[in-house]
N, C-alpha and C positions, 0 to 999 in steps of 0.2 A: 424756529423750524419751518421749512416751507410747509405750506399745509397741502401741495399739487402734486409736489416732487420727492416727499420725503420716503425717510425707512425709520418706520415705526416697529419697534421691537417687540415683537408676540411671543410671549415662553419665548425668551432666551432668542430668537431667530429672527434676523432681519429681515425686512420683507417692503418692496416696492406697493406704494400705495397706486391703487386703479381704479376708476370709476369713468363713467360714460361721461359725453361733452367731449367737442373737439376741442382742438386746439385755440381758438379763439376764444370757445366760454371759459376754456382753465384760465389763460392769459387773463378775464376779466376777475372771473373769480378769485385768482391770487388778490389783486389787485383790493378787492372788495371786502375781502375777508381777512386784510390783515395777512403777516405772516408768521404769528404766532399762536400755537394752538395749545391748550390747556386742558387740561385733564380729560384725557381718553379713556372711559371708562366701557364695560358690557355688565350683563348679568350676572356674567363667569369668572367679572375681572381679570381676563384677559381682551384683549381686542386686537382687532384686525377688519381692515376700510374692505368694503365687496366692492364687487365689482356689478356694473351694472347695465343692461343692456339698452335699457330705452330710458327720455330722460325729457320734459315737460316744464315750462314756466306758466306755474300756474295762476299769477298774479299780471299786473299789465306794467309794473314798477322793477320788478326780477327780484326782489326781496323774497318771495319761496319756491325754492325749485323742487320738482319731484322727480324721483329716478325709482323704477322697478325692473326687475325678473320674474319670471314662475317658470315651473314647469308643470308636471301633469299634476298635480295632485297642491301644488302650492305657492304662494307668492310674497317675496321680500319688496318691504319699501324701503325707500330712506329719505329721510324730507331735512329739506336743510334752509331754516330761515334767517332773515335779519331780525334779529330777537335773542333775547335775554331770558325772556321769557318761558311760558309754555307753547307748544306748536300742535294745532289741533286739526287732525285730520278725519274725514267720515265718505261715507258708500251712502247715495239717499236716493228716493225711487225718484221724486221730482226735482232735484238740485236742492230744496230746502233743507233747515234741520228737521223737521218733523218727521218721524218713521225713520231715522236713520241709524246706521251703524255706525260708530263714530270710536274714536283714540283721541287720548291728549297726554304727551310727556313731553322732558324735559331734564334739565340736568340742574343738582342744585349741591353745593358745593362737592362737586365734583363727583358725583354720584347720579344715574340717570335713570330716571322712572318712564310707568309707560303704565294706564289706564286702557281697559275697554268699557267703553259706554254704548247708551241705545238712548233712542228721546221717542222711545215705543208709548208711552202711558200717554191716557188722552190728553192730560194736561199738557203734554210736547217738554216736559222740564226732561234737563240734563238726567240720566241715571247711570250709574256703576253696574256694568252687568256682571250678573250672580256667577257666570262662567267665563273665569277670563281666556279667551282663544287670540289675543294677540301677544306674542312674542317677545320681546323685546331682545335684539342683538346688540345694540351698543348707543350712546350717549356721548358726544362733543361739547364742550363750551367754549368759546375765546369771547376776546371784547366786544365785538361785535353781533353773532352768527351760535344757532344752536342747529345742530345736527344730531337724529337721532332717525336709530333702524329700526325696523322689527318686521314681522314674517306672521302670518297665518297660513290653514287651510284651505283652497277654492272653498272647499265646502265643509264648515265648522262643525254640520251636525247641531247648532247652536240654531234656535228658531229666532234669536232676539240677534243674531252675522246674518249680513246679506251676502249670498251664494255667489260669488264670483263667477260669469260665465263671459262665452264671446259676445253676449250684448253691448249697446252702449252702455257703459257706467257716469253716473252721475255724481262725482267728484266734490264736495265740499272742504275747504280748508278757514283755516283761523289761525291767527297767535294775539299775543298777548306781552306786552312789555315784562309782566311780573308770572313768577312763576307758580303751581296751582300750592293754595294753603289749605288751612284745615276745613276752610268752608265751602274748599271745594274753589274752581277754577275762576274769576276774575269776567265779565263780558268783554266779547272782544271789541265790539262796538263796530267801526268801519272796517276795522285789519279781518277782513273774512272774503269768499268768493265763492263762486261754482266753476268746473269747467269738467265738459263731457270729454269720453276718451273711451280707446279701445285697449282695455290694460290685455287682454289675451291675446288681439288680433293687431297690434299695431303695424303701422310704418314703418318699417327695417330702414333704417340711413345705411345708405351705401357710399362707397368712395367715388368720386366721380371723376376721371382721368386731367391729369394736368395741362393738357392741351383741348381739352373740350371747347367747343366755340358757343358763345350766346345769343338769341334773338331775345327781345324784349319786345313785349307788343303790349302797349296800354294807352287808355283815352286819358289825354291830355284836358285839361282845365273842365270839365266837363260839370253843368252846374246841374244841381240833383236836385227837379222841382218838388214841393211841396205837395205832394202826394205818399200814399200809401206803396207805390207798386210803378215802379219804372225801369223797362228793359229798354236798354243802350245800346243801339248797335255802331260797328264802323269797319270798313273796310283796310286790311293789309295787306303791302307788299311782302314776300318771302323773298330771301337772298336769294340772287340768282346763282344756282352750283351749277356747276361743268360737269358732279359725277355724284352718286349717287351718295348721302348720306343718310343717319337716324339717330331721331329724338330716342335719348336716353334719360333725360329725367326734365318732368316739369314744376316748378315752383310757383306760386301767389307774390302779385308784387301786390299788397294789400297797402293803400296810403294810412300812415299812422292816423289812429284818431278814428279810421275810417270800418275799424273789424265788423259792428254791429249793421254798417250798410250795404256791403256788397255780399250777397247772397249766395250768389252763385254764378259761374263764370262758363260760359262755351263758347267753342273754335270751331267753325261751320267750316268746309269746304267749298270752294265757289267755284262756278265753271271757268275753264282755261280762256273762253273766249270774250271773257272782261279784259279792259286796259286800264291804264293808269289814271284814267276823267273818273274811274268809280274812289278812289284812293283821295283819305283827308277830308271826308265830310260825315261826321256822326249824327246821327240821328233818330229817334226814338223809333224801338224795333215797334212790329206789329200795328204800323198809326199809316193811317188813307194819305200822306202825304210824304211817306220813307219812300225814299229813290226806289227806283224799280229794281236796280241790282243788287239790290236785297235780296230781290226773289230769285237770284241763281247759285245763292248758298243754302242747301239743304243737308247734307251730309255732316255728319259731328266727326271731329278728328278727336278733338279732347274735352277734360269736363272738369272742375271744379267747385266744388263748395262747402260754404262755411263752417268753420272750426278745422278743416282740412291742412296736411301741409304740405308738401310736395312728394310729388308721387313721383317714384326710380319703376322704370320698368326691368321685367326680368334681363338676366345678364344673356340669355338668347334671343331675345325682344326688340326690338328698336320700331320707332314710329318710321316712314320713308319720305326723304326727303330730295328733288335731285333730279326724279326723271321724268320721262314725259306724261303719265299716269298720276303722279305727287301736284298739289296743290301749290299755283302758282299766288292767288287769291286769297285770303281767307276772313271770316269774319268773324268779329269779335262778340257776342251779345251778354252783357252784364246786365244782369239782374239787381238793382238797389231796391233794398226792405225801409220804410222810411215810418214806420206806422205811427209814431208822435206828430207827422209833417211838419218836419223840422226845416227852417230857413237856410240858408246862406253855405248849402254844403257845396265845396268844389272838389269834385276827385280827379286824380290820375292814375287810378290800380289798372291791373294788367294781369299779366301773366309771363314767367322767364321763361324760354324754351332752352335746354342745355342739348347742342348736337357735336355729333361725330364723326369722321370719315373713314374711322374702323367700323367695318358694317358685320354686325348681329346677323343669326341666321335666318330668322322668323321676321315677316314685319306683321306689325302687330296692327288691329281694328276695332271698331266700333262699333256695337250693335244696340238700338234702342229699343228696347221692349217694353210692354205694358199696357195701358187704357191710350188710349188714344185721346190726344188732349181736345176737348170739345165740351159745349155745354150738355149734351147728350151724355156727359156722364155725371148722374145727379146723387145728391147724399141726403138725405130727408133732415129734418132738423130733430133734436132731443134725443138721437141714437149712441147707445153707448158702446155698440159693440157692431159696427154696421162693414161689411164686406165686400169690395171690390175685388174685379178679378180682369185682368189684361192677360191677354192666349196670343204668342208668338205660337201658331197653329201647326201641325205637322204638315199642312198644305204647302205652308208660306217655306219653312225648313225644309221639305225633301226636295221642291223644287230648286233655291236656294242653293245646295248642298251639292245635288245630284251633280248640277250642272256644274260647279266650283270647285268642288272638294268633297266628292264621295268617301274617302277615307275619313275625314270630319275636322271642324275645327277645334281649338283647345283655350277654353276659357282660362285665365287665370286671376280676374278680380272684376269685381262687382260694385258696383254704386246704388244706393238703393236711395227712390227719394219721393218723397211725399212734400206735403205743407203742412200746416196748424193742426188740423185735424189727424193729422196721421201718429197712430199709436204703435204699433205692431206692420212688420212688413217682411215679405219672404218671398222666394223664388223659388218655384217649385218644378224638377224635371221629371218629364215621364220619356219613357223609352217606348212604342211598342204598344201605349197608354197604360205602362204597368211604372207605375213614381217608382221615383230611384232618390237618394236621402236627396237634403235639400240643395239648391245651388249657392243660396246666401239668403239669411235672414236676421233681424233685430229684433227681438220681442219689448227692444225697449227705446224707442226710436225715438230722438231727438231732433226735431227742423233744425236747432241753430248746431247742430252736428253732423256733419254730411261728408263722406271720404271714401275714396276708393278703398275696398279691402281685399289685400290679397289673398286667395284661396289657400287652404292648406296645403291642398290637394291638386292637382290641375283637372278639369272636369272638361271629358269631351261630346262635341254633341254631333251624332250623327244625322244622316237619312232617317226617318221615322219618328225622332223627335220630336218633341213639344216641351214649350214652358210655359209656366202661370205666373204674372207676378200677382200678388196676393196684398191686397191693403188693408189693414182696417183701424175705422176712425173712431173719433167720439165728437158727435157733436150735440153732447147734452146743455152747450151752454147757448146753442141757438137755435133762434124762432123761425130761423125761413131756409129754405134749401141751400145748400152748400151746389156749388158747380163745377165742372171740372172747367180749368182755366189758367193765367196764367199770376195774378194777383198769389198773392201769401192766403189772401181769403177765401180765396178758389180752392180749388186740391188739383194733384196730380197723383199717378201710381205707376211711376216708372223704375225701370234698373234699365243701367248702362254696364254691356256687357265688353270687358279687355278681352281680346283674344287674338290667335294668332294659328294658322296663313290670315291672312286679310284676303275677305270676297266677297262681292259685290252685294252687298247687304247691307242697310245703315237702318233700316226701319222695321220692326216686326210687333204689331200691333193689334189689338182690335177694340172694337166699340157698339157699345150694346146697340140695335136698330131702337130707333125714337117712336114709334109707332104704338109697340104695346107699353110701350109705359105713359106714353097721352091717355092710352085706353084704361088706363089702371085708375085714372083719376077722373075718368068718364067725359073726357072728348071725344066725339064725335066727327068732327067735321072741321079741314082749315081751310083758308080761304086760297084758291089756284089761281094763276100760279104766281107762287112766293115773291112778293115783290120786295120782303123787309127782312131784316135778323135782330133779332128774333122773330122767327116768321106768327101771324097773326089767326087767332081760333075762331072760326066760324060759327059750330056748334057746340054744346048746347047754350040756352040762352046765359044763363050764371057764367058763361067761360067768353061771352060773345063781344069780340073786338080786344080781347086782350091777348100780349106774348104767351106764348107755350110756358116763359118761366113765369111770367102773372100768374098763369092757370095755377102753378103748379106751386107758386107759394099761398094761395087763395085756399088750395086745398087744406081740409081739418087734417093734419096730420097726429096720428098718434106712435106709440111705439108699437102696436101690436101692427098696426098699419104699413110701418117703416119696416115691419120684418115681413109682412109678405110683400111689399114693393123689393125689397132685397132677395128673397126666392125668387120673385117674377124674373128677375134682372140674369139670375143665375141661370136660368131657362131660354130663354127669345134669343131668336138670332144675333148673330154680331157681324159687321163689316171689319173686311179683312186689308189690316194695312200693308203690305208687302214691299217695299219700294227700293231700290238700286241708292248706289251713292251721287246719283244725275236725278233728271226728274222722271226719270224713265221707273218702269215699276214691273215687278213681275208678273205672270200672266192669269197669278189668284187672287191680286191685288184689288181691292171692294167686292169680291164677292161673299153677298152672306151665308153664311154658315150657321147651324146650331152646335153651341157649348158642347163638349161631352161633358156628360155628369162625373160633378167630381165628388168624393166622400172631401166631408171638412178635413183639414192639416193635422194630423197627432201625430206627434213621435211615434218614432219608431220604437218597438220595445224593445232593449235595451238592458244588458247587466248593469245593474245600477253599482258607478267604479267605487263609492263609498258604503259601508255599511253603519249607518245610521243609528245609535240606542234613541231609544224614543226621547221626543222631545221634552218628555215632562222632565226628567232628570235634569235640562237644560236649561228649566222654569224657576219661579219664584217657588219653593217648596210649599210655601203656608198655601198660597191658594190652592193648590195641587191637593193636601193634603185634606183641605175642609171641602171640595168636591168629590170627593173619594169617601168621605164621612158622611156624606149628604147622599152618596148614592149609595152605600150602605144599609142609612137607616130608610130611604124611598124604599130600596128592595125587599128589607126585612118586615114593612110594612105591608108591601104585596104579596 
């Protein structure tokens, strides 16, 4: 029986098997899986293959793939390994097993089982939860390849299920040659992995027309030194068109081998009045010896980063390619993570551009908002819950706006992106300075997961607007301040906003002034004028002749300290970044301003869509039971 193409008979009725995967993964897949399949089994013993909308390799070998759906209220998986075995799937807050939600089935002579577990208890060992809320739809086995489905709740109601929402999700998987016995499931030893994902908000694949033409742009041989933190820059040529086209979808050309070092990928705009002497010479962005025509790429057209996969822009959207205002120049700046300082790396990743000469109605832009990348934006060290805030101002927006596009423009996806320290991150609109729900947030953000997400919603921002994007770190595992910067060590707190008309806007920023926060650690006095960077502290004596960031790792930091330095910061002025897609800027551009006070971020209240019985019912009973007997006899005693 093929196992791609077949009609597998359900009660009586034949029926065309469907699942996600183009054409090419089926082709491998037949291929790999044999074309004989054996015992189809479900719960109901009947079955019948889903169909499925989004679809993931969650391994680096293609041995397990994952495919889901949901809708509002629920979500089917189907995991389909190379294995005999059992196939072990989990939801975990850090990528680990410990604290996790976790399943493990399988099929054994011809019969298919399905386990929920947790590894909640402090010892982190396997457990069978007391309340099973996975599903089980159906069970595969052939020679090779086990396949099994099953479906929960977003929200189980079950305190030992992790709540499915549009956060990042933290993915763990497992199998196992042999299948689970009476003592319980086998280690799986190396067959295991993690991989973050948006199971609510993914990437929609779309078809991309048969005549689409391609740019590829990537650095060639490029050897990746022995450091922690290396941005790549290099100058491209764009085809020369005769009429106007647009980028409809962008891809990662990621060199195999190479997933773990390139971080994150942008496409700068360069001015039209470069030639071809700038073109064919790469070299290390931000360093005192990069060609000067570096400095005439400011404007971002695109963005990538890692765990990302190609981004299709809306079917009204297109990037413009073509006419006299479209970027004839462009520059490439890859970001390599390398934190082992590993030897002998040679890359060539890139980036596919896919364009068109059927032209979209909307051309679509890029807006970068947040903190303002500088050492002026400081993190204290040992803070677990510490708050930055970037204000694209309603200063910068109305003027912005007014003069571009008073009717407004129309976001439709966001990128949100931090480094190491970054926990939690959101983007916050107000209208009128009255918030309106959110524009994009992650309460559970992952560095090595970074993707444009498309809105549900399209979200428009007019005249009188403002946004915040919203960071917050932990840095309880270090001793000295964190910076804002361009290293993985550093931090940033930006979101890139997609949107569309496109208008002269590429920058909307700010940055707290540096003044009261020297003053917080009891500087006095620098030395004028500035001859050095980091510039040098005059007074008082304890701070005298060293950098502002000496001063400021010298300082006794505490945690109660770290939170009124993080008040301070919410309060003092901020310079305003404002700037055009040239180097030209608009005319509120560094002027300081003071923060409006914002209340902290809470939900909005909200009909809660599930009604919940309490969780003890969802507990181990016994302890439930001897706390209830304990509070009892406390009360009868008072």
């Amino acid at each position: 029986m093929d196992y791609n193409d077949s009609r597998i008979h359900d009660n009586g009725r034949a029926r065309k098997d469907e699942f996600g995967g183009g054409p090419e993964y089926r082709k491998n897949t037949e291929r790999n899986l044999g074309l004989l399949l054996k015992s189809p089994a479900s719960a109901s013993g009947a079955w019948r293959r889903e169909a499925f909308s989004h679809h993931a390799v969650l391994d680096g070998n293609g041995k397990y793939h994952f495919r889901w759906k949901h809708d509002n209220t629920s979500i089917t998986f189907e995991l389909e390994v190379e294995t005999r075995g059992y196939v072990g799937f989990g939801l975990s807050p850090t990528g680990s097993m410990a604290q996790s939600d976790m399943v493990i089935g399988g099929v054994v002579n011809g019969r298919p089982y399905l386990k929920d577990y947790n590894t909640l208890n402090f010892d982190g060992k396997l457990n069978k939860d007391h309340h099973q809320d996975y599903r089980l739809e159906y069970g595969i086995e052939n020679n090779t390849h086990t396949i099994i489905a099953f479906s929960r709740d977003l929200n189980t109601c079950d305190n030992k299920d992790k709540i499915i929402t549009d956060n990042t999700v933290r993915v763990i998987w497992a199998y196992h040659p042999i299948d689970v016995e009476q003592d319980g499931p086998h280690y799986h030893l190396s067959n295991r992995g993690r991989k973050s994902l948006h199971l609510l908000n993914p990437e929609i694949e779309t078809s991309v027309p048969s005549d689409v033409l391609v740019i590829d742009i990537r650095h060639y041989n490029v050897s990746i030194p022995k450091k922690d933190t290396t941005y790549w820059c290099q100058m491209f040529k764009l085809p020369t068109l005769t009429k106007k086209h647009h980028i409809i979808k962008v891809e990662p050309l990621i060199q195999k081998g190479h997933e773990h070092l390139v971080h994150h990928i942008l496409l700068y705009q360069c001015h039209n009045i470069l030639n071809d002497r700038a073109l064919g010479v790469g070299h290390e962005c931000y360093h005192s010896n990069m060609p000067d025509d570096f400095l005439n790429c400011e404007s971002i057209i695109l963005a990538w980063a890692i765990g990302g996969k190609g981004f299709s822009y809306p079917p009204n959207v297109g990037l413009s390619l073509g006419t006299s205002t479209d970027p004839i120049y462009v520059m490439m700046e890859m970001h390599y993570d390398n934190p082992n300082y590993q030897e002998g790396y040679i890359d060539s990743s890139g980036l596919k551009l896919l364009y068109t000469s059927v032209l979209r109605k909307y051309d679509a832009g890029v807006i970068e908002t947040g903190v303002w990348i500088s050492l002026y934006h400081m993190i204290p060290p040992d803070m677990s819950n510490y708050i930055s805030q970037g204000y694209c101002t309603m200063e910068c927006l109305q003027e912005a706006l007014s003069q571009e596009k008073a009717s407004g423009i129309h976001v439709f996806a966001v990128l949100l992106h931090s480094h190491l320290a970054g926990r939690a991150l959101r983007t916050r609109h107000f209208r009128n300075s009255v918030e309106q729900p959110l524009l994009a947030h992650d309460d559970e953000f992952d560095f090595n997961f970074q993707e444009f997400r498309h809105l549900k919603e399209e979200r428009v921002l007019l005249p009188g607007d403002s946004l915040v994007t919203e960071c917050q770190y932990n840095t309880t595992s270090r001793s000295n301040m964190t910076w804002g910067g361009l290293s993985t060590r550093d931090e940033m707190c930006l979101s890139y906003l997609l949107y569309y008309p496109k208008i002269d806007l590429s920058r909307c920023e700010s940055l707290p002034e540096i003044a009261p926060q020297l003053e917080f650690i009891g500087v006095k006095e620098i030395y004028q004028p500035v001859m050095t960077w980091p510039f040098i502290i005059k007074s008082p004596k304890k701070y005298k002749d060293l950098s502002f960031t000496e001063a400021m790792n010298k300082f006794r930091w505490s945690r109660k300290k770290g939170r009124e330095f993080n008040n301070l910061v919410h309060g003092i002025e901020m310079n305003i970044r404002c700037a055009k897609h040239d180097q030209r800027e608009w005319q509120v551009h560094g002027i300081p301003i003071l923060p409006p006070s914002l209340k902290p971020w809470e939900p909005k209240s909200e009909p809660e869509p599930v009604t919940c019985r309490t969780t003890w019912q969802y507990s181990d009973p016994l302890p439930v039971l001897l706390s209830l007997t304990l509070y009892a006899v406390l009360t009868a005693g008072m």
